[in-house]
FIKOLZA-1660 file (N, C-alpha, C; in steps of 0.1 Angstrom, whole numbers, plus 5000, padded with zeros to 4 digits):
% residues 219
   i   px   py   pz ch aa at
   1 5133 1322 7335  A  X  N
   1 5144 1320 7344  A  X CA
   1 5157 1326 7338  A  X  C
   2 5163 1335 7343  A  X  N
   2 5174 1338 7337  A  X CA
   2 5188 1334 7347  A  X  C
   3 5198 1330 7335  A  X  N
   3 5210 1319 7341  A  X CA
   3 5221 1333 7338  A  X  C
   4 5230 1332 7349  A  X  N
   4 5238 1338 7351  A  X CA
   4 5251 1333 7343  A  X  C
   5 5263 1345 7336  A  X  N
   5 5275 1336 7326  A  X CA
   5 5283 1339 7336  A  X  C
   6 5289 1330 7342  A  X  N
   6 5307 1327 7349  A  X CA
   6 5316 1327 7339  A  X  C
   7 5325 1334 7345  A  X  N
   7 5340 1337 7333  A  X CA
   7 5346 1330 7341  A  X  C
   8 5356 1319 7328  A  X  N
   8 5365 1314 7335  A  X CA
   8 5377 1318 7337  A  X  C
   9 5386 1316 7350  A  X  N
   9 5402 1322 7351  A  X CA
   9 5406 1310 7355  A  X  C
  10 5421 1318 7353  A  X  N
  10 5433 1309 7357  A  X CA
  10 5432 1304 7375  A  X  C
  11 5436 1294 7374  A  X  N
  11 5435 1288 7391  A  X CA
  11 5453 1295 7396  A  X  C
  12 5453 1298 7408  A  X  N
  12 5468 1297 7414  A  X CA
  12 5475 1290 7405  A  X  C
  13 5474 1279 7408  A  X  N
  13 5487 1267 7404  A  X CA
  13 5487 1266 7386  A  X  C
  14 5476 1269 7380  A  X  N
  14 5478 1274 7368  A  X CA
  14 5488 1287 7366  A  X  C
  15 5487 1298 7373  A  X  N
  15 5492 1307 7370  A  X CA
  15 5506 1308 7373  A  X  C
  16 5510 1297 7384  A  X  N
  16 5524 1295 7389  A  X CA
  16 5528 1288 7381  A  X  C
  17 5525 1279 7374  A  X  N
  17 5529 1267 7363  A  X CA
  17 5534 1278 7350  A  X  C
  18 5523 1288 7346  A  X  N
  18 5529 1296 7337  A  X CA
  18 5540 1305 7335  A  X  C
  19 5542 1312 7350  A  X  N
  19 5553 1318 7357  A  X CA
  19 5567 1308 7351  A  X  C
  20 5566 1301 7358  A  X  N
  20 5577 1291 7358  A  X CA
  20 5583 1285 7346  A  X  C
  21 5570 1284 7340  A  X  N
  21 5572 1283 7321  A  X CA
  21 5585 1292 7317  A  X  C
  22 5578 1304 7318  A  X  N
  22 5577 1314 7310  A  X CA
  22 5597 1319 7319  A  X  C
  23 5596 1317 7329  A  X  N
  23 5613 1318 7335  A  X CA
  23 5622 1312 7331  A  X  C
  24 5615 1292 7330  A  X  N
  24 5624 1288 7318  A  X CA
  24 5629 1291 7308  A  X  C
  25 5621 1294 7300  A  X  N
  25 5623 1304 7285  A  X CA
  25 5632 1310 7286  A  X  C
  26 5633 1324 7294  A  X  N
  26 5636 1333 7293  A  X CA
  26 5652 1329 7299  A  X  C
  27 5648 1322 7313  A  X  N
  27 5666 1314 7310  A  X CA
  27 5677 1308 7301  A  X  C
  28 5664 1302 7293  A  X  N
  28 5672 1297 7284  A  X CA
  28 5675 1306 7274  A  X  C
  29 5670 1317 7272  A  X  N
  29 5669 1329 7260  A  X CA
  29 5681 1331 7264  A  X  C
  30 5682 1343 7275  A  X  N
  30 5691 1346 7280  A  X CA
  30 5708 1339 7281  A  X  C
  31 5712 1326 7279  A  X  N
  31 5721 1316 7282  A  X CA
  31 5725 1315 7264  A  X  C
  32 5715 1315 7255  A  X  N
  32 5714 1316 7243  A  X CA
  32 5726 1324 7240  A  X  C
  33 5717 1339 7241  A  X  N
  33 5722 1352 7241  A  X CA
  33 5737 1353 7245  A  X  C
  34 5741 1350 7260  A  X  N
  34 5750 1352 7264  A  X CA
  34 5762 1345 7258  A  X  C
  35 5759 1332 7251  A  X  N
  35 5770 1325 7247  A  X CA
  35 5771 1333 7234  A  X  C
  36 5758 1334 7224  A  X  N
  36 5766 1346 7211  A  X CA
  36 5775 1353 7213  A  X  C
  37 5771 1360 7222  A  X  N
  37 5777 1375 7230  A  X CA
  37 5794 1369 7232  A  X  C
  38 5790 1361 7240  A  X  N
  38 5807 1351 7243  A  X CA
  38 5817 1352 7229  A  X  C
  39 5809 1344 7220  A  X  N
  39 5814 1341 7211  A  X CA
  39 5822 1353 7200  A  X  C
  40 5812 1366 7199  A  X  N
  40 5815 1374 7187  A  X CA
  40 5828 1382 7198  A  X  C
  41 5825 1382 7210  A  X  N
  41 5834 1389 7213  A  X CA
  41 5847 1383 7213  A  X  C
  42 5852 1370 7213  A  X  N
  42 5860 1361 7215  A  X CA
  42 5865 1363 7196  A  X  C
  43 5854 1362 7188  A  X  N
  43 5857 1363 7175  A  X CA
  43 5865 1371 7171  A  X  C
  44 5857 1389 7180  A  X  N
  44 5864 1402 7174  A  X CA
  44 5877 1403 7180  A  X  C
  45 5883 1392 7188  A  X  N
  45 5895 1393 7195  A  X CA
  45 5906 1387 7186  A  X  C
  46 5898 1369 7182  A  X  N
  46 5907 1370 7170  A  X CA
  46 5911 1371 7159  A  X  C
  47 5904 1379 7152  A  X  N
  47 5902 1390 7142  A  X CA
  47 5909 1401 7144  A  X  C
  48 5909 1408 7154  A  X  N
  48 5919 1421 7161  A  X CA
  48 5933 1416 7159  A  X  C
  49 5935 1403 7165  A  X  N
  49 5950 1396 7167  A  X CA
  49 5955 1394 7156  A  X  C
  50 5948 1384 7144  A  X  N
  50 5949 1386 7133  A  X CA
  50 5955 1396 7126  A  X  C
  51 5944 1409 7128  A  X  N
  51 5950 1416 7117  A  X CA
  51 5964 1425 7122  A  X  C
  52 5964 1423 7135  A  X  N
  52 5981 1426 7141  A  X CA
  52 5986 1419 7136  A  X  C
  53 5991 1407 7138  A  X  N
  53 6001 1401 7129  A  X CA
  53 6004 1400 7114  A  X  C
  54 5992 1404 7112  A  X  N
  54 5998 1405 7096  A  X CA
  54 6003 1416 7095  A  X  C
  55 5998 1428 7096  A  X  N
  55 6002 1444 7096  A  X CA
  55 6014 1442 7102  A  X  C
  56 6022 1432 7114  A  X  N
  56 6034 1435 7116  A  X CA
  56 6045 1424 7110  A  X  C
  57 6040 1414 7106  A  X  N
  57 6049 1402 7097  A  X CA
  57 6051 1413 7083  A  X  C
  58 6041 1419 7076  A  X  N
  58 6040 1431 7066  A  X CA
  58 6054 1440 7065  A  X  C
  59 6051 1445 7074  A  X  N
  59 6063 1460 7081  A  X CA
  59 6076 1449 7083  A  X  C
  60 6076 1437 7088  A  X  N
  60 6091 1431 7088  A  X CA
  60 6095 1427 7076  A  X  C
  61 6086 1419 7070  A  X  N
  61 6088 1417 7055  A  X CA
  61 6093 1426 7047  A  X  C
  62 6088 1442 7042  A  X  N
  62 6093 1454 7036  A  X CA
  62 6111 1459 7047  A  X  C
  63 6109 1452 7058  A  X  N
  63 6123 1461 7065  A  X CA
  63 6132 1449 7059  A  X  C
  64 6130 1437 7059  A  X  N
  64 6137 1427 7060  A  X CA
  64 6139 1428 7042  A  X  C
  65 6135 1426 7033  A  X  N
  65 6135 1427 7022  A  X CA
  65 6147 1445 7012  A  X  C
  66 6143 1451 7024  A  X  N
  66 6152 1463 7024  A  X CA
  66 6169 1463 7031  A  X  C
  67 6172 1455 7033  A  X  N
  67 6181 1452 7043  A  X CA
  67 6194 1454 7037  A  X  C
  68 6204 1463 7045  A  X  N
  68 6214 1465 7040  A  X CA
  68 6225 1460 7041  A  X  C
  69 6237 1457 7028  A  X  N
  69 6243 1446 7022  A  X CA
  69 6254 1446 7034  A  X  C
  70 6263 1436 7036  A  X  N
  70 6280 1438 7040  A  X CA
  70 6288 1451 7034  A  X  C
  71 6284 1451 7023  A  X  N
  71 6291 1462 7014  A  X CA
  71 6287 1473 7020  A  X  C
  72 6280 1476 7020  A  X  N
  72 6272 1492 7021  A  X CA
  72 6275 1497 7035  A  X  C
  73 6277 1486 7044  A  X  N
  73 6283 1489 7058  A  X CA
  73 6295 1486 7064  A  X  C
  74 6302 1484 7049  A  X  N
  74 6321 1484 7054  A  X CA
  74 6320 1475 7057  A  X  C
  75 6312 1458 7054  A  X  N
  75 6318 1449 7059  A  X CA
  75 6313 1446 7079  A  X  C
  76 6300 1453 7080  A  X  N
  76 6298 1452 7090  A  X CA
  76 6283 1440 7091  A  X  C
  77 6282 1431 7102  A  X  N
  77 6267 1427 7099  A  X CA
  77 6257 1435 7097  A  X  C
  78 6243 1436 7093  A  X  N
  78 6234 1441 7091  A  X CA
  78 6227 1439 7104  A  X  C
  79 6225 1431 7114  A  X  N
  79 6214 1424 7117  A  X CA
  79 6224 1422 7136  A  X  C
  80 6216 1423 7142  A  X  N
  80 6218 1416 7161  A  X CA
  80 6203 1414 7167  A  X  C
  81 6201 1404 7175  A  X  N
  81 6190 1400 7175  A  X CA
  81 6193 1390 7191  A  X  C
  82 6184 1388 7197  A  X  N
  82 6180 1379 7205  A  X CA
  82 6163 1375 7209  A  X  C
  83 6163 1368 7218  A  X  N
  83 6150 1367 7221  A  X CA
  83 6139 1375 7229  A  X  C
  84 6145 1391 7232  A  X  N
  84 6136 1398 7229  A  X CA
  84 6134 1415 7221  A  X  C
  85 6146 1409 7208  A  X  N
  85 6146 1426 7203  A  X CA
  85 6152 1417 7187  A  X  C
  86 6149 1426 7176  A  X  N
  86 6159 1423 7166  A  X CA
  86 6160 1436 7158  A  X  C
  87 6174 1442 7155  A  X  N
  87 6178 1454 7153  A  X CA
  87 6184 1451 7138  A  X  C
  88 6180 1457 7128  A  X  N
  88 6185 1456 7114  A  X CA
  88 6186 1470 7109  A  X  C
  89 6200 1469 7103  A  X  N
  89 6195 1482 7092  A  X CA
  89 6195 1480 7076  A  X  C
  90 6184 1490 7072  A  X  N
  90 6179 1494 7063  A  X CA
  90 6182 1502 7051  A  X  C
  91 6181 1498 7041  A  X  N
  91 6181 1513 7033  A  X CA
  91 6170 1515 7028  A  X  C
  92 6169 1530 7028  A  X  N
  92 6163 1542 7028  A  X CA
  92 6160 1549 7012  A  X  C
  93 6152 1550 7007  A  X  N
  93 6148 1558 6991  A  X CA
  93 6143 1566 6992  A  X  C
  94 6141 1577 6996  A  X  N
  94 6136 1592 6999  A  X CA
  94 6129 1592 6987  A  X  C
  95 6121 1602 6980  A  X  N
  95 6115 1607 6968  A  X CA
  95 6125 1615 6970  A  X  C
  96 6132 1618 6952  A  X  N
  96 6140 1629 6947  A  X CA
  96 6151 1632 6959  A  X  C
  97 6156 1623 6970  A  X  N
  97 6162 1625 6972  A  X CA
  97 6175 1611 6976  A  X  C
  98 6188 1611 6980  A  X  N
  98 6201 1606 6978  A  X CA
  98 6194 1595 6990  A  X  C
  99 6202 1583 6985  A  X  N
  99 6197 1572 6991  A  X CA
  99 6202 1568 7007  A  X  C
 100 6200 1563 7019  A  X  N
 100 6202 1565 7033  A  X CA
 100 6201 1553 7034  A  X  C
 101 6203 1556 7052  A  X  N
 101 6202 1542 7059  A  X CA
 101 6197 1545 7070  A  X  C
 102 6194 1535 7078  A  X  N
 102 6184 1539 7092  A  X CA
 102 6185 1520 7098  A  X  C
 103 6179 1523 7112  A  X  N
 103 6176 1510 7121  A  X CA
 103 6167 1508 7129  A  X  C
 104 6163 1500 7126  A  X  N
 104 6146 1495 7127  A  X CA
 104 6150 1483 7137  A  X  C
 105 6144 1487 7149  A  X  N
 105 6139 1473 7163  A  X CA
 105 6128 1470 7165  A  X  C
 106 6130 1457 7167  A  X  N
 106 6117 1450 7168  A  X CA
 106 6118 1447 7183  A  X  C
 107 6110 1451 7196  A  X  N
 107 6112 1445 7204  A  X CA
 107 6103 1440 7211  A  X  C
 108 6105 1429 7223  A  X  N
 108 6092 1424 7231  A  X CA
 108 6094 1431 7246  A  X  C
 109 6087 1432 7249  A  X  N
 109 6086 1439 7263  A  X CA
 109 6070 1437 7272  A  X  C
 110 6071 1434 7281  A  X  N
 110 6060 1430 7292  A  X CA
 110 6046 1428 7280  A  X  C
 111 6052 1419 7271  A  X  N
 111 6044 1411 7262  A  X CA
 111 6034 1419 7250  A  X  C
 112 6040 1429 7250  A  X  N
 112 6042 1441 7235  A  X CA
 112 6054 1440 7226  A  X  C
 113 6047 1439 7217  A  X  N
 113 6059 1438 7207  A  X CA
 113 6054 1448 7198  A  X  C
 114 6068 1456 7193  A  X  N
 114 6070 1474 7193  A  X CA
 114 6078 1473 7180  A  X  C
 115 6077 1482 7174  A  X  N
 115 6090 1491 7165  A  X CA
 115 6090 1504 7167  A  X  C
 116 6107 1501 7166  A  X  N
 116 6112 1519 7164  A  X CA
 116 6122 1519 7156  A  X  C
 117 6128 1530 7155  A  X  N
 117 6131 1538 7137  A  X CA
 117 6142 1545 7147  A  X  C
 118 6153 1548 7138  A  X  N
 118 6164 1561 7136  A  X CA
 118 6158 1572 7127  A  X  C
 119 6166 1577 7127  A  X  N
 119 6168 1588 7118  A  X CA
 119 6178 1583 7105  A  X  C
 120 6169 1591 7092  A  X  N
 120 6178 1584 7080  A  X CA
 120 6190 1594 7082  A  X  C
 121 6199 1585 7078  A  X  N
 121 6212 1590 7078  A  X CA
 121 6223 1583 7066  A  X  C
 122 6234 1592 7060  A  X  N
 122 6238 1587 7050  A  X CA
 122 6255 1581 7057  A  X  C
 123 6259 1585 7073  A  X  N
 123 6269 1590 7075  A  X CA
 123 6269 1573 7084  A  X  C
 124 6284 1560 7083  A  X  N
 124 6278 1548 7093  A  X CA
 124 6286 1558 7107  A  X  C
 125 6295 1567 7106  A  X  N
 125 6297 1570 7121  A  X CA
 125 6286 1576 7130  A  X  C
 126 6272 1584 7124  A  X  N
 126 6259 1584 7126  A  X CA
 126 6252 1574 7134  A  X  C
 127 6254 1565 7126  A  X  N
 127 6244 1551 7124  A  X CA
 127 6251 1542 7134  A  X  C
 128 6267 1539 7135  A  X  N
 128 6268 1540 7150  A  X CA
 128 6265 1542 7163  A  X  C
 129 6260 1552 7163  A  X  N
 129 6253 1558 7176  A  X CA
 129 6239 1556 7178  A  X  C
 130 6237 1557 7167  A  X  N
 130 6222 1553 7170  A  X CA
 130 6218 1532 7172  A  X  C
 131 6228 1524 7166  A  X  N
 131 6235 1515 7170  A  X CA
 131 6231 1515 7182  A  X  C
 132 6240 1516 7193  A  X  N
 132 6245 1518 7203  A  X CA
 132 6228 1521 7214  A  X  C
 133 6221 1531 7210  A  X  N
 133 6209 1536 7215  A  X CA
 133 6198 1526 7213  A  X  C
 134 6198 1519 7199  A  X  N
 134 6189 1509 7195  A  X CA
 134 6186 1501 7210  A  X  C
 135 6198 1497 7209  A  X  N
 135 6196 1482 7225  A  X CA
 135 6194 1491 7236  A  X  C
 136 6197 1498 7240  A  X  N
 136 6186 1505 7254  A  X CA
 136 6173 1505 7249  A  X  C
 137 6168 1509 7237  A  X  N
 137 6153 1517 7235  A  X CA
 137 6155 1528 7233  A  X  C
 138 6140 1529 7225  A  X  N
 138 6137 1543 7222  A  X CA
 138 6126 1549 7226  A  X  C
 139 6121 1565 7229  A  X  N
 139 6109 1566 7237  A  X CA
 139 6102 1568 7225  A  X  C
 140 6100 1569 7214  A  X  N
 140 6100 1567 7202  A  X CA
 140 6092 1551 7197  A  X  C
 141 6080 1546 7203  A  X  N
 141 6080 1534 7195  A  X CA
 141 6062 1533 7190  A  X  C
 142 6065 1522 7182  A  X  N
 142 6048 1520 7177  A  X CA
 142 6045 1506 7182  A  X  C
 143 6034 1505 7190  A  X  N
 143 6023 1494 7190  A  X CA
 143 6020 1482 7181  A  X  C
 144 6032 1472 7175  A  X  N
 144 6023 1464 7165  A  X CA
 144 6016 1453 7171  A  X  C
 145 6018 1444 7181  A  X  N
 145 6011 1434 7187  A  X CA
 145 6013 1433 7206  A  X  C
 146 5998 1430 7205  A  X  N
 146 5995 1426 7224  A  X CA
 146 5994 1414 7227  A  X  C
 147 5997 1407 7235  A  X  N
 147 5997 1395 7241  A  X CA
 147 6005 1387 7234  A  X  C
 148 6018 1391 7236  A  X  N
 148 6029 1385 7228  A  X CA
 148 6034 1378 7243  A  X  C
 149 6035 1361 7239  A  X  N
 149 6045 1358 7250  A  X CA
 149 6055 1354 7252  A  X  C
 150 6066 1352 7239  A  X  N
 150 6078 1350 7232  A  X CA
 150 6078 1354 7221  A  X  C
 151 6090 1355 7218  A  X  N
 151 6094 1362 7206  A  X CA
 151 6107 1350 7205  A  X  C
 152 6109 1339 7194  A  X  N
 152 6122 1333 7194  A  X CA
 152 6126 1339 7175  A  X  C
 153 6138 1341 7173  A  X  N
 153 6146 1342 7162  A  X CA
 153 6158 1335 7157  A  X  C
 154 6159 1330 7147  A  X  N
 154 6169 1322 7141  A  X CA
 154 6170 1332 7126  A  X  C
 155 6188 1326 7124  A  X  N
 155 6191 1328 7114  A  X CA
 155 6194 1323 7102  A  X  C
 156 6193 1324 7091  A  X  N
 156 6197 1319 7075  A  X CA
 156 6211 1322 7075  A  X  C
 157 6219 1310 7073  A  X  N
 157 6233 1311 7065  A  X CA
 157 6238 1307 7054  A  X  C
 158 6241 1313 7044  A  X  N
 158 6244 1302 7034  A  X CA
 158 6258 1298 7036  A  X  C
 159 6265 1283 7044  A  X  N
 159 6272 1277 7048  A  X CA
 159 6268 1266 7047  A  X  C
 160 6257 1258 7050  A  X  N
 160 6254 1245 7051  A  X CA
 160 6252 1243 7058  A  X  C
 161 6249 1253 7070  A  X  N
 161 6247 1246 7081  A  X CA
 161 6231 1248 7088  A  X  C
 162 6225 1255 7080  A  X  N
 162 6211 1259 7079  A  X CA
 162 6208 1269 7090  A  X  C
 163 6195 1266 7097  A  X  N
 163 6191 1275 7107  A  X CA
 163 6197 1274 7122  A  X  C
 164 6200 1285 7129  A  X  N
 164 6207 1285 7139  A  X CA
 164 6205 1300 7146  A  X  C
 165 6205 1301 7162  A  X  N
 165 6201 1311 7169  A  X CA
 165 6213 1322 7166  A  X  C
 166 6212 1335 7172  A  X  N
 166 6217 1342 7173  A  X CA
 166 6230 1337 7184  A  X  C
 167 6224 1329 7196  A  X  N
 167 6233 1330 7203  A  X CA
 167 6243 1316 7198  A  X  C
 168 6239 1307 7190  A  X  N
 168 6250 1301 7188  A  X CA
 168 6257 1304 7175  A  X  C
 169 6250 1311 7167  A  X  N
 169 6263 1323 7160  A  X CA
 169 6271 1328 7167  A  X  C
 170 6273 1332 7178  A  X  N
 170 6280 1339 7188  A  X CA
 170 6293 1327 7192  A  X  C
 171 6283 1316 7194  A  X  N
 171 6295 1303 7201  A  X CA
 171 6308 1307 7192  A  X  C
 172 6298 1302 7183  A  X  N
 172 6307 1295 7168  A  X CA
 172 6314 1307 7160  A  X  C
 173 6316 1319 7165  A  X  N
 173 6324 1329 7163  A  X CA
 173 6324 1333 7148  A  X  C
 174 6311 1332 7144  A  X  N
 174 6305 1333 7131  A  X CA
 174 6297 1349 7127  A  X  C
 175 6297 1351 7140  A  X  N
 175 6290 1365 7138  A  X CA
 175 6300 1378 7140  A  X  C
 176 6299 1389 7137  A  X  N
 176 6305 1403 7138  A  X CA
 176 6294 1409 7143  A  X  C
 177 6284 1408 7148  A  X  N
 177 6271 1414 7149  A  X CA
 177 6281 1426 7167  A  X  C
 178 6291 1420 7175  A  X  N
 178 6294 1430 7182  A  X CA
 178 6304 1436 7178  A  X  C
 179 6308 1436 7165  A  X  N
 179 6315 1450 7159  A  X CA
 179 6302 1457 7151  A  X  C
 180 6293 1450 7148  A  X  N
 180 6283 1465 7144  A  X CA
 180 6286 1476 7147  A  X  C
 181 6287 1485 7133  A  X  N
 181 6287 1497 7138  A  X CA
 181 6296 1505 7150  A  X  C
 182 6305 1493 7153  A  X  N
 182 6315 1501 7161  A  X CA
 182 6327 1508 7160  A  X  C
 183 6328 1520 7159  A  X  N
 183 6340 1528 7154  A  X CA
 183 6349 1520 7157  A  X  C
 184 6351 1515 7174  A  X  N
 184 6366 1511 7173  A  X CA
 184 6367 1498 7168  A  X  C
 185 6359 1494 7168  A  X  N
 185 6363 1477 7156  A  X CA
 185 6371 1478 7143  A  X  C
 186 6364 1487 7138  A  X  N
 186 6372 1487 7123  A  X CA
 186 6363 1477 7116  A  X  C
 187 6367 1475 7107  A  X  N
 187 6361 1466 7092  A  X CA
 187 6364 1453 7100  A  X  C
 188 6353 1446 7099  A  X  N
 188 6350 1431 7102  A  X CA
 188 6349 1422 7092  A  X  C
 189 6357 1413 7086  A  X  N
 189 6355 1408 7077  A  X CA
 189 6347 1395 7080  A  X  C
 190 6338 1394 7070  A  X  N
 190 6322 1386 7072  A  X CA
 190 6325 1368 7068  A  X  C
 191 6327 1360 7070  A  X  N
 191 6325 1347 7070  A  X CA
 191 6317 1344 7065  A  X  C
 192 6305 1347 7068  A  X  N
 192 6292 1341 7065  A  X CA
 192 6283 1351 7061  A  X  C
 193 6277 1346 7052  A  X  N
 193 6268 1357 7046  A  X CA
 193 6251 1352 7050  A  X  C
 194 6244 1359 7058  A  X  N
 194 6231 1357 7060  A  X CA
 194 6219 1361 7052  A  X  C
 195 6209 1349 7050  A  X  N
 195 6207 1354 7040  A  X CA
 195 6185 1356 7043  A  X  C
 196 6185 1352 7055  A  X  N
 196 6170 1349 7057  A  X CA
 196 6169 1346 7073  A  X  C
 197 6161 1356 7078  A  X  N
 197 6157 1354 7092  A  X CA
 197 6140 1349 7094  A  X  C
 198 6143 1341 7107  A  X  N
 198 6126 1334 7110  A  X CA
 198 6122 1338 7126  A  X  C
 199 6111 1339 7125  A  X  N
 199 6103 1352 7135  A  X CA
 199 6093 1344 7137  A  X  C
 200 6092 1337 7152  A  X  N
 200 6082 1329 7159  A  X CA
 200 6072 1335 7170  A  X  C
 201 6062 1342 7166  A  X  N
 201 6058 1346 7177  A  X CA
 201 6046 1339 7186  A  X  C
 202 6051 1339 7199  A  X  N
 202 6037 1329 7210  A  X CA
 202 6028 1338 7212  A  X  C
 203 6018 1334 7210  A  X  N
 203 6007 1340 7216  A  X CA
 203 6001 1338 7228  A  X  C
 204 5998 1341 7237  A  X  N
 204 5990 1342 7251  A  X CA
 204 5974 1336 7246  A  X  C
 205 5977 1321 7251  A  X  N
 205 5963 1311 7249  A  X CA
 205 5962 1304 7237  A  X  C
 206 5972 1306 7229  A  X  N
 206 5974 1298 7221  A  X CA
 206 5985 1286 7221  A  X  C
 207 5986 1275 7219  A  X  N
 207 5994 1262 7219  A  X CA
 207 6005 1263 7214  A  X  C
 208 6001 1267 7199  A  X  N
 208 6015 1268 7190  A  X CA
 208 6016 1280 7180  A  X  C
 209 6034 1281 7181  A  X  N
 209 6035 1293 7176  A  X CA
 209 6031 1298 7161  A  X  C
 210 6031 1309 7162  A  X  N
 210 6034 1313 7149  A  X CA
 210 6047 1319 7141  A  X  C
 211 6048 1308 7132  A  X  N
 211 6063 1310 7121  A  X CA
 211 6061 1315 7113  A  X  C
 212 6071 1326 7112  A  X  N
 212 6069 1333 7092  A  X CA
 212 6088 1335 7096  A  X  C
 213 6093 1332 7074  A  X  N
 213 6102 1337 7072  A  X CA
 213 6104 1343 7062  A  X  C
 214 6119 1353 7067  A  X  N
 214 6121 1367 7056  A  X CA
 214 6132 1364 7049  A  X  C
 215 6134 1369 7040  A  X  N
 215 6144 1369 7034  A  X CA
 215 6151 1387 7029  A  X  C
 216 6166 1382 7037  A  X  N
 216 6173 1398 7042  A  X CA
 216 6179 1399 7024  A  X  C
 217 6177 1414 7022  A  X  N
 217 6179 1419 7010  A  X CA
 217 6171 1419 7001  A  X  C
 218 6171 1423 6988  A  X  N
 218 6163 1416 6970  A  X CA
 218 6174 1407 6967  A  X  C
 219 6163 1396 6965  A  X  N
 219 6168 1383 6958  A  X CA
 219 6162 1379 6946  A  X  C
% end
């Protein structure tokens, strides 16, 4: 008598059951996947942001630390600032050559925050004008941070009276910052001697800001 061998298979509802398995899985693989994905990209973002801010707290630090005296400007402030620009001048050490000055802005604009540069110059009737050019802008700028969404500044006085804005130096008739550089002003004689600015910047999705402070001149 010879017996015939039957192969066994999968029934329908076996094979749908495996289907459906096998979609779960791959859903959940997939959901896995997508949140890494979420995440490194969310990482490389704040990593990116990161290394902006330091590269530009950096560059303020070296401008701010360069910062030129009352003296060296006839007695004029160094520094005018509000909540969305801050304009300092600098001095300048060329290699092998005579020592200068120049003016560095820091500005905020449709939530970029930029610097731009003068030309070194040894001459403050020069430096006036370029003064004067600083607060409009310059076409002239560099890229240090994106998704800026305030910019606030205060100043260092050594007075006693500690930290305070630009604009209520202004109240308090403490500042010469609108004789900067102005031919027809003449020599402004200084009150107060500033000695350290603080740079808050908000970030877009972040809660709370970020503070760093400088300190204007070598100390």
């Amino acid at each position: 008598m010879r017996f015939r061998k039957h192969t066994m298979g999968l029934t329908l509802v076996e094979l749908l059951v495996a289907i459906s398995v096998l979609g779960i899985v791959a859903m959940l693989g997939w959901r896995g996947l997508d949140s890494i994905t979420r995440a490194r990209a969310s990482l490389n973002r704040e990593l990116e942001q990161a290394r902006g801010l330091q590269l530009a707290f950096a560059q303020l630090q070296t401008d701010c630390a360069n910062a030129a005296d009352v003296d060296t400007l006839d007695g004029h402030a160094p520094l005018m600032m509000d909540d969305t620009h801050l304009t300092l001048a600098r001095r300048l050490q060329p290699e092998a050559q005579a020592g200068a000055l120049q003016l560095v802005t820091y500005r905020l604009q449709d939530g970029v925050l930029t610097r731009e540069e003068s030309a070194a110059t040894r001459r403050l009737a020069q430096l006036a004008q370029d003064w004067q050019q600083s607060q409009t802008g310059s076409a002239l700028r560099v890229t240090l941070q994106k998704d800026v969404q305030a910019m606030k500044l205060r100043v260092w006085a050594d007075d006693g009276r500690g930290w305070r804005s630009w604009q209520q130096m202004a109240a308090s008739n403490l500042t010469s910052g609108g004789a900067l550089m102005n031919p027809q002003a003449g020599t402004t004689a200084m009150q107060t001697v500033w000695s350290g600015v603080e740079v808050s910047l908000q970030m877009n999705g972040k809660e709370a800001a970020l503070t760093k402070i400088f300190m204007l001149g070598a100390v």
